[in-house]
Residue, then its C-alpha position, 0 to 999 in steps of 0.5 A: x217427681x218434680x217440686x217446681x218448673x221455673x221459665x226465664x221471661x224476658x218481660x215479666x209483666x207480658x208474660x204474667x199476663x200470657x200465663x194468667x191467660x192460658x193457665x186460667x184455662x186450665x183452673x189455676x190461679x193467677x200468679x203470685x208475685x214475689x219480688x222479680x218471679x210469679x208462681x202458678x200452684x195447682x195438681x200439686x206442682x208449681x210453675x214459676x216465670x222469673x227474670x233471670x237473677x244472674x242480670x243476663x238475657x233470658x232465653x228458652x231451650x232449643x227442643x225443650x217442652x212445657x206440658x200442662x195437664x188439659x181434662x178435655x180436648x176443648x180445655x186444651x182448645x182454650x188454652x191455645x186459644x188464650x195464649x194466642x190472644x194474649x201475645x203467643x205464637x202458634x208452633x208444631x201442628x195445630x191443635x188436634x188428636x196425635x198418636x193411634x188408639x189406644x193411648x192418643x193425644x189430644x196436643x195443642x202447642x204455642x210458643x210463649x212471649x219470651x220463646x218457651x215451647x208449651x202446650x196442653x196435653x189431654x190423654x184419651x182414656x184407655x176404655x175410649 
């Protein structure tokens, strides 16, 4: 459905090392720069971190949400864990199984440097 998510980062050398961190948890390469944006390719689709290219502030939507595709509980555990060591902040609940069987979530949450809310997300089997 989607072609490419791209993010507004505040300082893009901050945040292309945050997300070299946590999507390197999750296999994907680390960012191709190409002139004021990083792209991050895998599972088909494309993310970007970009400074803004009207010249103004970059800022993050107020109840919006990232989801990255996590295979296991403990990839999403990585992820978090990796965004905390490289300058984000933990947000929503901690990491852990959300929902009832079948269908639950294993979620993990964190706010990126410049503010984005992101997380890891891995979906339990259905015959779990």
């Amino acid at each position: 459905m989607f072609s490419h998510v791209m993010i507004g980062a505040a300082d893009l050398e901050q945040s292309r090392q945050f997300y070299d961190a946590v999507l390197g948890t999750l296999g994907i390469a680390p960012g191709a720069a190409n002139k004021h944006r990083y792209f991050y390719r895998g599972g088909g689709g494309t993310f970007s971190i970009s400074t803004p290219i009207n010249g103004e502030a970059a800022t993050h939507a107020n109840g919006g949400t990232l989801g990255f595709a996590a295979s296991s509980p403990e990839q999403a555990d990585a992820f978090h864990a990796a965004g905390l060591a490289h300058g984000g902040v933990a947000c929503e609940d901690p990491p852990g199984w959300r929902g009832e069987k079948p269908g639950r979530m294993y979620i993990a949450y964190l706010r990126d440097p410049a503010g984005n809310k992101i997380c890891a997300l891995h979906r339990e089997p259905k015959d779990a």
